[in-house]
C-alpha positions in Angstrom: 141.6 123.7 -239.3 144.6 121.9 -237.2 146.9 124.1 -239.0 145.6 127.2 -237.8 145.1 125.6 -233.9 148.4 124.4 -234.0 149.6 128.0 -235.3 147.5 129.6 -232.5 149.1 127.5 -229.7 152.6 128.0 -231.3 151.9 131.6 -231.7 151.0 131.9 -227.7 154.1 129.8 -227.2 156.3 133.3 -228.6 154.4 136.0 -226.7 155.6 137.5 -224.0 154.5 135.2 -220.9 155.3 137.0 -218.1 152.7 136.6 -215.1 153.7 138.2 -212.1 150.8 137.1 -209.7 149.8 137.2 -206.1 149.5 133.8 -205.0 149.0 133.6 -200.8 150.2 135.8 -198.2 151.8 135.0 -195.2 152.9 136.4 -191.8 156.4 133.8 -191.6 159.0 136.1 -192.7 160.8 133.0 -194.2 158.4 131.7 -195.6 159.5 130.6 -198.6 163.2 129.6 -197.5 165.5 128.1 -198.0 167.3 128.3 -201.4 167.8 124.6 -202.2 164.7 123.2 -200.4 162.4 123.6 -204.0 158.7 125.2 -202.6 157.8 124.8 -206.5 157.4 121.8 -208.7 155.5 121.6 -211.6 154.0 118.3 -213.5 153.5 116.8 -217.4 149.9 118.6 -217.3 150.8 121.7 -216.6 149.7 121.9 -212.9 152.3 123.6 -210.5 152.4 122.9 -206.6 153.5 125.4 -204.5 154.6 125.1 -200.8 155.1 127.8 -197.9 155.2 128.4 -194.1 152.4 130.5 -192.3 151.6 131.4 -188.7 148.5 130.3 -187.3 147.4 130.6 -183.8 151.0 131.2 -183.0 151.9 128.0 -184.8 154.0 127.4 -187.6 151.7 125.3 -190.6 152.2 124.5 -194.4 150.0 125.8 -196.5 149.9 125.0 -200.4 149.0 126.7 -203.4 148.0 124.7 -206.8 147.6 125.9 -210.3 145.0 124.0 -212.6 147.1 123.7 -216.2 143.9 122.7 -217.2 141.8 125.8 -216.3 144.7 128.2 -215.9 143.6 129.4 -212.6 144.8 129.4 -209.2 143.1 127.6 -206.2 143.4 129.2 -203.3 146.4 128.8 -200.5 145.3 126.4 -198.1 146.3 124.5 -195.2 148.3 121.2 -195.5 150.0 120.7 -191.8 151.5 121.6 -189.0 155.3 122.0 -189.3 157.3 124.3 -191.3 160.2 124.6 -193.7 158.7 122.4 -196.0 160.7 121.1 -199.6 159.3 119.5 -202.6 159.7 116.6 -204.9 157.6 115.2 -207.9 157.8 111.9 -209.4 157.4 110.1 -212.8 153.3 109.9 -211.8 152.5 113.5 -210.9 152.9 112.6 -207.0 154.4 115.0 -205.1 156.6 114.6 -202.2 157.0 116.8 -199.2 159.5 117.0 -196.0 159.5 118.9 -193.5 160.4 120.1 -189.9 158.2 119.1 -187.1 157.1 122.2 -184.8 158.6 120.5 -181.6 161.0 122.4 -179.5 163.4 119.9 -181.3 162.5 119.5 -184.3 161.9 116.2 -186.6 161.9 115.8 -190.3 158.5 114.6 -191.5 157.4 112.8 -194.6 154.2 112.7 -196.4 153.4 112.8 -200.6 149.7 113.3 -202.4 148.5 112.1 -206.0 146.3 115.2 -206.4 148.0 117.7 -203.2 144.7 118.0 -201.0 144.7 114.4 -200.0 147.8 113.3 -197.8 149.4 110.3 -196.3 149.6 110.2 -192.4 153.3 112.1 -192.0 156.1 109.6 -191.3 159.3 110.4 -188.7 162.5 110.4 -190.4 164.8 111.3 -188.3 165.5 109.5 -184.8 163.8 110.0 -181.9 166.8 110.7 -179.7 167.1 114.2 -178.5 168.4 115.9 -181.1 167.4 119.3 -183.4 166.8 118.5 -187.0 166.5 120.9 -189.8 167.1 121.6 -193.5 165.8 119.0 -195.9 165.9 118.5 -199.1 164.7 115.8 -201.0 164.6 114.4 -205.0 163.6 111.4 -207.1 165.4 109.3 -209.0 163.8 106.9 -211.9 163.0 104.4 -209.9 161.1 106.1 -208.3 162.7 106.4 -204.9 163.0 109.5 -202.9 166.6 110.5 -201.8 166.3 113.1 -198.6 169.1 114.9 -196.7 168.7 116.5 -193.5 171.3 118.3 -191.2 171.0 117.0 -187.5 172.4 119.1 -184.4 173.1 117.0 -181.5 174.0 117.8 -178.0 178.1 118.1 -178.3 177.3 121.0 -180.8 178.8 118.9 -183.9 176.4 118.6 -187.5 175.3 115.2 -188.9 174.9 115.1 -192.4 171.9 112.6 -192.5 170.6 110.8 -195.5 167.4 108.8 -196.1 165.9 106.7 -199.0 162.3 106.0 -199.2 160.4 104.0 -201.7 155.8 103.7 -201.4 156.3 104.4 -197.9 159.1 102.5 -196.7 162.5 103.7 -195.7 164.8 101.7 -197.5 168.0 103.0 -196.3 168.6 105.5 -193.4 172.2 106.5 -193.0 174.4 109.5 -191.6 177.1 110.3 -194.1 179.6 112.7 -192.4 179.9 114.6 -188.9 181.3 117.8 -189.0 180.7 121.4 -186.3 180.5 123.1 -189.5 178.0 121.5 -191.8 175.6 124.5 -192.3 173.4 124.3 -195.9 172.9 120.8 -198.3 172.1 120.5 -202.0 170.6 117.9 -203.9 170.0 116.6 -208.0 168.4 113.9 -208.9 168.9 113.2 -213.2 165.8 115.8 -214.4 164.3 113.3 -216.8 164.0 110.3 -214.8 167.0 108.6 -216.6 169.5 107.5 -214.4 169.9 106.7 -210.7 173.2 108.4 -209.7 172.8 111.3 -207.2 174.9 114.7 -206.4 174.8 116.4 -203.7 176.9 119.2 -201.8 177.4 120.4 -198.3 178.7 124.1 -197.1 181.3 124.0 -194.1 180.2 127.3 -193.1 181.7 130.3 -195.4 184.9 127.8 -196.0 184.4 125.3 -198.0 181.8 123.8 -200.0 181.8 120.0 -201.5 180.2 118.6 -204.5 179.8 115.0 -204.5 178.1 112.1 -206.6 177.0 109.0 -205.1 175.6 105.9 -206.5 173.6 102.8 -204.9 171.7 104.6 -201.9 175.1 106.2 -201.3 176.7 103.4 -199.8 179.8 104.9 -201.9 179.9 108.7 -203.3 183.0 110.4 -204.4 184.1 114.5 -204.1 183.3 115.6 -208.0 184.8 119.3 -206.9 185.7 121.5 -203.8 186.2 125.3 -203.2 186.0 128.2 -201.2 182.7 129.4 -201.0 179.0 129.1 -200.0 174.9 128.4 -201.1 176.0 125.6 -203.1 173.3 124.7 -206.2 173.5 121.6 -209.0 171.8 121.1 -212.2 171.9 117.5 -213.7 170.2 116.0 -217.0 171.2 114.2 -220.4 174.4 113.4 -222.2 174.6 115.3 -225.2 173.8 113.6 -228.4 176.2 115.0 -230.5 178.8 114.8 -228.3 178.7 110.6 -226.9 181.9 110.9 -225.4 181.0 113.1 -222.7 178.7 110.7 -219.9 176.1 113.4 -217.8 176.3 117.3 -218.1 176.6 118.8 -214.4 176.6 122.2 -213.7 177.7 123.1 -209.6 176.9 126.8 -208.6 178.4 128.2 -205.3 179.0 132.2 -204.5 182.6 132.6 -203.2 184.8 134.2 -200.5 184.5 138.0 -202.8 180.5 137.4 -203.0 181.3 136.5 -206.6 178.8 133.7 -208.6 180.7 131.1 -210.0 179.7 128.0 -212.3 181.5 125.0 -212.7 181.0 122.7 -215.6 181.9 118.7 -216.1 180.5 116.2 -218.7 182.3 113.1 -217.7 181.8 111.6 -214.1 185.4 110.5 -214.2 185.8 114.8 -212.7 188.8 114.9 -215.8 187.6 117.8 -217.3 185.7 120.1 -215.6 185.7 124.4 -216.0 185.0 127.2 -213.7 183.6 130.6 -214.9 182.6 133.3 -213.0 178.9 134.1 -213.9 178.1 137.4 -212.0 180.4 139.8 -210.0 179.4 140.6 -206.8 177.9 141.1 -204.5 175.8 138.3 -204.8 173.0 137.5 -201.8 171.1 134.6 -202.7 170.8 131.7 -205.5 168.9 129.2 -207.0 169.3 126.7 -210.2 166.8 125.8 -212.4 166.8 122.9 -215.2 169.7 122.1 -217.9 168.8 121.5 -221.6 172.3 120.5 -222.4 174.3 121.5 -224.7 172.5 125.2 -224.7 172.3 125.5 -221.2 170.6 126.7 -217.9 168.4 129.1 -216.2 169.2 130.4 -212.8 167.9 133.4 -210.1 170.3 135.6 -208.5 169.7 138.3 -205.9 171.7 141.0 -206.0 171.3 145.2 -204.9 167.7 144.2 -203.4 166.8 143.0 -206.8 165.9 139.8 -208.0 167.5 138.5 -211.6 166.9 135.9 -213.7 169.6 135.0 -215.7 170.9 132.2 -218.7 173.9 130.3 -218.8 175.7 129.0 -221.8 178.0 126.8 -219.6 181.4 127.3 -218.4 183.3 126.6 -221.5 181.6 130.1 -223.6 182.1 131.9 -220.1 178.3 133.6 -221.6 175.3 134.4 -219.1 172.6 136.8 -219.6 169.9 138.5 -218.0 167.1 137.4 -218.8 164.5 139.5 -216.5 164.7 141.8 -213.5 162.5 141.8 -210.5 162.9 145.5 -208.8 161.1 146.1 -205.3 162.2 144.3 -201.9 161.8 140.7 -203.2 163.8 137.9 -201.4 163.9 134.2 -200.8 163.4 133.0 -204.4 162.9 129.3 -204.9 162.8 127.7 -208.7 161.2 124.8 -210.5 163.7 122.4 -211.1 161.4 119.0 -211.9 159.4 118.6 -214.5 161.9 119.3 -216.8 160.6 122.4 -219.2 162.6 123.6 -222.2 160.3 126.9 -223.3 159.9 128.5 -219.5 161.3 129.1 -215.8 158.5 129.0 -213.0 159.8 130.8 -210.1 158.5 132.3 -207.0 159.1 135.0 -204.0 158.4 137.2 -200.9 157.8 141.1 -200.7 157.2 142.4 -197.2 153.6 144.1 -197.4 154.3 145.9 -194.0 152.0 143.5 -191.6 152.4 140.5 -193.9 154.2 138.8 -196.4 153.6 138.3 -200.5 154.1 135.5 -202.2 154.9 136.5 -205.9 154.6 133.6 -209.4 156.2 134.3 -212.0 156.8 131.9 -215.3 158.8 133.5 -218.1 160.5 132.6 -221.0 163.6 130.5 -220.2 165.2 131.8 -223.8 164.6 135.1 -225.7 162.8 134.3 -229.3 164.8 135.4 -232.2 163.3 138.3 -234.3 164.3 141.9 -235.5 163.9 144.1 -232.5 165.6 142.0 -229.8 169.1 142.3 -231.1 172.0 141.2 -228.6 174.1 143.7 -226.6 177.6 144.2 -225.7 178.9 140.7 -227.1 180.5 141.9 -230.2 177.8 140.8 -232.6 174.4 141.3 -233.4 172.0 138.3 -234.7 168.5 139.0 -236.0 166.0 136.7 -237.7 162.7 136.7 -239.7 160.0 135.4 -240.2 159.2 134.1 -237.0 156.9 131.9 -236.7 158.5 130.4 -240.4 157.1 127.8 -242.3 158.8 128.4 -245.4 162.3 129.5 -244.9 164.1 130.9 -241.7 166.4 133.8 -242.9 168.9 134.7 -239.9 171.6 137.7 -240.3 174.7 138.1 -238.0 176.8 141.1 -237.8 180.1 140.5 -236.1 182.2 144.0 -234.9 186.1 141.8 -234.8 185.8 139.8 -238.3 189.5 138.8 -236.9 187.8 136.0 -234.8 186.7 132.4 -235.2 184.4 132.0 -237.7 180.5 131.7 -236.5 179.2 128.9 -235.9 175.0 128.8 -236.1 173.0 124.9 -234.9 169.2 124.7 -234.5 168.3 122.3 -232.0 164.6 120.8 -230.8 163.6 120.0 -227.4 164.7 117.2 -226.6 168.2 118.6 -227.3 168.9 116.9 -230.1 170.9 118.7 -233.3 169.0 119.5 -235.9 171.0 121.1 -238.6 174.6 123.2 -238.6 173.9 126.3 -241.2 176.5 127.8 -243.0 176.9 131.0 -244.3 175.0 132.0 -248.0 177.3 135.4 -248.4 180.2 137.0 -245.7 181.2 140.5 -246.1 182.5 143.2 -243.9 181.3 141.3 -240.7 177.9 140.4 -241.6 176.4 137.1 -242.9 173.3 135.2 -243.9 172.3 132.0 -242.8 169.0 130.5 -244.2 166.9 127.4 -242.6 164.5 125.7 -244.5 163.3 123.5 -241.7 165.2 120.4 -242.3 167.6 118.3 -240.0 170.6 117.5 -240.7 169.4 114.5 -243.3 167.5 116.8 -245.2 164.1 115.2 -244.2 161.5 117.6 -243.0 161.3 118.4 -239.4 158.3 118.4 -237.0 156.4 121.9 -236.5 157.1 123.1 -233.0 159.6 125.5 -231.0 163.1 125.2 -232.0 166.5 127.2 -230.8 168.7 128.5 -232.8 172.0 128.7 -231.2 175.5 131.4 -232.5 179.0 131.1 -231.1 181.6 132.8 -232.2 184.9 131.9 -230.3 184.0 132.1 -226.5 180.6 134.6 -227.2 177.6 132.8 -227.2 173.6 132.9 -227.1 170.2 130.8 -227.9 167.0 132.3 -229.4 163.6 130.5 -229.5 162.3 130.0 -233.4 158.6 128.5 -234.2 158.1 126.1 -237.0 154.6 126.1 -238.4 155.3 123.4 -240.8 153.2 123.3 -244.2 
């Protein structure tokens, strides 16, 4: 009887979960800006905790929307407070954390958190109370717990503050400003996605010249320039070393759009910045970005806007130079924001806008963050094809490649679980005229029996890359 539950739930796990739903409307034309202050945040259970700005009474207010993992439904949007521009961060326990701007005519940044995201603590001020206009946060957690907050502050001589807070169970543990500068204009933030270590990147935009990535350690009292360029909308992506690979300390991946409108990656394992790569991931012209979680050493998901449309795309990292499209919203969607916390392997949960004429959509979405591998989704215009069957397997995995340049690099195919760790490297049974056989009997790489559950399958050959999505049933 558990066999066949378990083979149920794995069996949903492969369907196609696209869910393109109506969540809340609003009459805020941004509501659901900016592109690195996170309106979506999901927790361990399931539940997902949604925030956006409304107009009420010719006031700007918060309103939230919550999905019950448990029940699969969606409560209705309701209010939370007045203010607007509102970011999200979740913690090891579920509680989520939001900042905000204050709806005076110079506005503060507010803080407040819930354990269940209908009861809230009395809002703290942030930011000082001297006359100044405060605006853009973003905020993460880190594993102990404490939640790291940048703001941008516009003061009287016209010149940007790049301000920078640290609060632990209500207390503000360090409040500092880190640089002035007239051009400061957007702020990124990446806290480690599972909760393992304490160092912190972030990145500022000087206008369209120039962004900065930086990391920072101890409350950043000392943080160092990781990379620089040309561009704008800086994003970051930060998780796990990689098992296989000990010498390399924390993947990073840094996204930016540059000068020609172009979406470029950039790609470091080591925190001593000696080896970093840059790739261009889509050509222009690109509009609007955001980053979603890294499940090194396959990759990351990200959204792009681009031609009016809305894309959601897969990156294999810098070094294979590989993304791919994984979905396509069409319409007049715009301001996109991404779950980046809790970490999720199987799925992207994403969200925008659609003007409705005399108000505003608000569009879910959760889809599969990597295609599953099978017989009738074969890959396109890479030079080779790869196919598998059965899936679900319990038995034995049979996985054909045909390559069109057999003058390459030899293919290489490893079968990962979710936790990123390697399972098993496969090598060819038979090779002739560009096509081979690769079987998987379920094992790892000691021969002992694996767990049933979701597994990738990953295929490079030379720079050309993908990931598929395999089901073990187990016996």
């Amino acid at each position: 009887m558990k066999k066949i539950i378990l083979s149920g739930v794995l069996l949903f796990a492969l369907m196609d979960v696209h869910s393109q739903t109506l969540i809340a409307t609003s009459l805020d034309p941004a509501a659901t800006a900016h592109h690195n202050q996170r309106k979506i945040v999901r927790d361990s259970s399931e539940n997902i905790f949604i925030v956006f700005t409304d107009t009420l009474n010719h006031e700007s207010v918060i309103k939230g929307v919550k999905y019950e993992g448990s029940t699969g439904t969606w409560d209705d949007a309701a209010y939370l407070v007045h203010g607007r521009n509102p970011t999200l961060a979740i913690d090891t326990d579920g509680r989520v954390h939001m900042i905000y701007e204050s709806n005076d005519s110079l506005s503060g940044i507010m803080y407040t958190h819930s354990a269940d995201f209908s009861s809230w603590t009395q809002p703290m001020l942030l930011s000082d109370t001297v006359p100044v206009n405060n605006t853009l946060p973003v905020a993460d957690v880190d594993s102990a717990g404490r939640v790291n907050i940048f703001w941008i502050e516009k003061n009287d001589s016209m010149s940007n503050t790049l301000m920078y807070a640290c609060v632990l169970n209500d207390t503000v543990l360090r409040k500092v400003s880190v640089m002035t500068k007239k051009e400061i204009s957007d702020v990124a933030i990446a806290n480690h996605l599972l909760y393992a270590y304490n160092a912190l990147f972030f990145a500022i935009q000087f206008n369209t010249d120039s962004v900065l990535f930086f990391v920072a350690r101890n409350d950043i009292l000392h943080f160092d320039t990781a990379y620089e360029a040309i561009g704008y909308q800086p994003c970051i992506t930060y998780n796990s070393y990689i098992a296989e690979y000990p010498e390399y300390d924390n993947p990073v991946r840094f996204q930016y759009i540059d000068s020609s409108a172009n979406l470029m990656e950039v790609e470091t394992y080591s925190m001593d910045w000696n080896w970093l790569h840059t790739a261009r991931l889509q050509t222009g012209i690109i509009d609007y970005i955001c980053i979603d979680d890294l499940a090194p050493p396959i990759g990351y998901g990200y959204l792009f806007m681009k031609n009016g449309n809305l894309f959601q795309g897969f990156s294999y990292g810098a070094v294979r130079g590989w993304s791919t499209i994984v979905d396509t919203i069409a319409g007049n969607p715009f301001y996109p924001s991404i779950a980046y916390k809790y970490f999720n392997f199987n799925y992207v949960d994403y969200i925008w806008m659609e003007d409705a004429g005399s108000q505003y959509n608000i569009f879910y979405n959760r889809a599969e963050k990597l295609r599953s591998l099978g017989l009738d989704d074969p890959e396109e215009n890479r030079g080779f094809t790869i196919t598998g069957y059965p899936n679900p397997f319990s038995d034995v995995l049979t996985i054909k490649l045909a390559i069109e340049d057999m003058a390459g690099s030899p293919p290489q195919i490893k079968i990962y679980n979710q936790a990123s760790q390697l399972m098993g490297v496969l090598d060819p049974v038979a090779s002739s005229s560009g096509e081979y056989e690769f079987l998987w009997s379920g094992t790892d790489l000691r021969g002992n029996r694996v767990k049933a559950g979701i597994y990738v399958i990953t295929c490079a050959i030379g720079n050309r890359a993908t990931a598929k999505k395999v089901v073990f049933l187990g016996r």
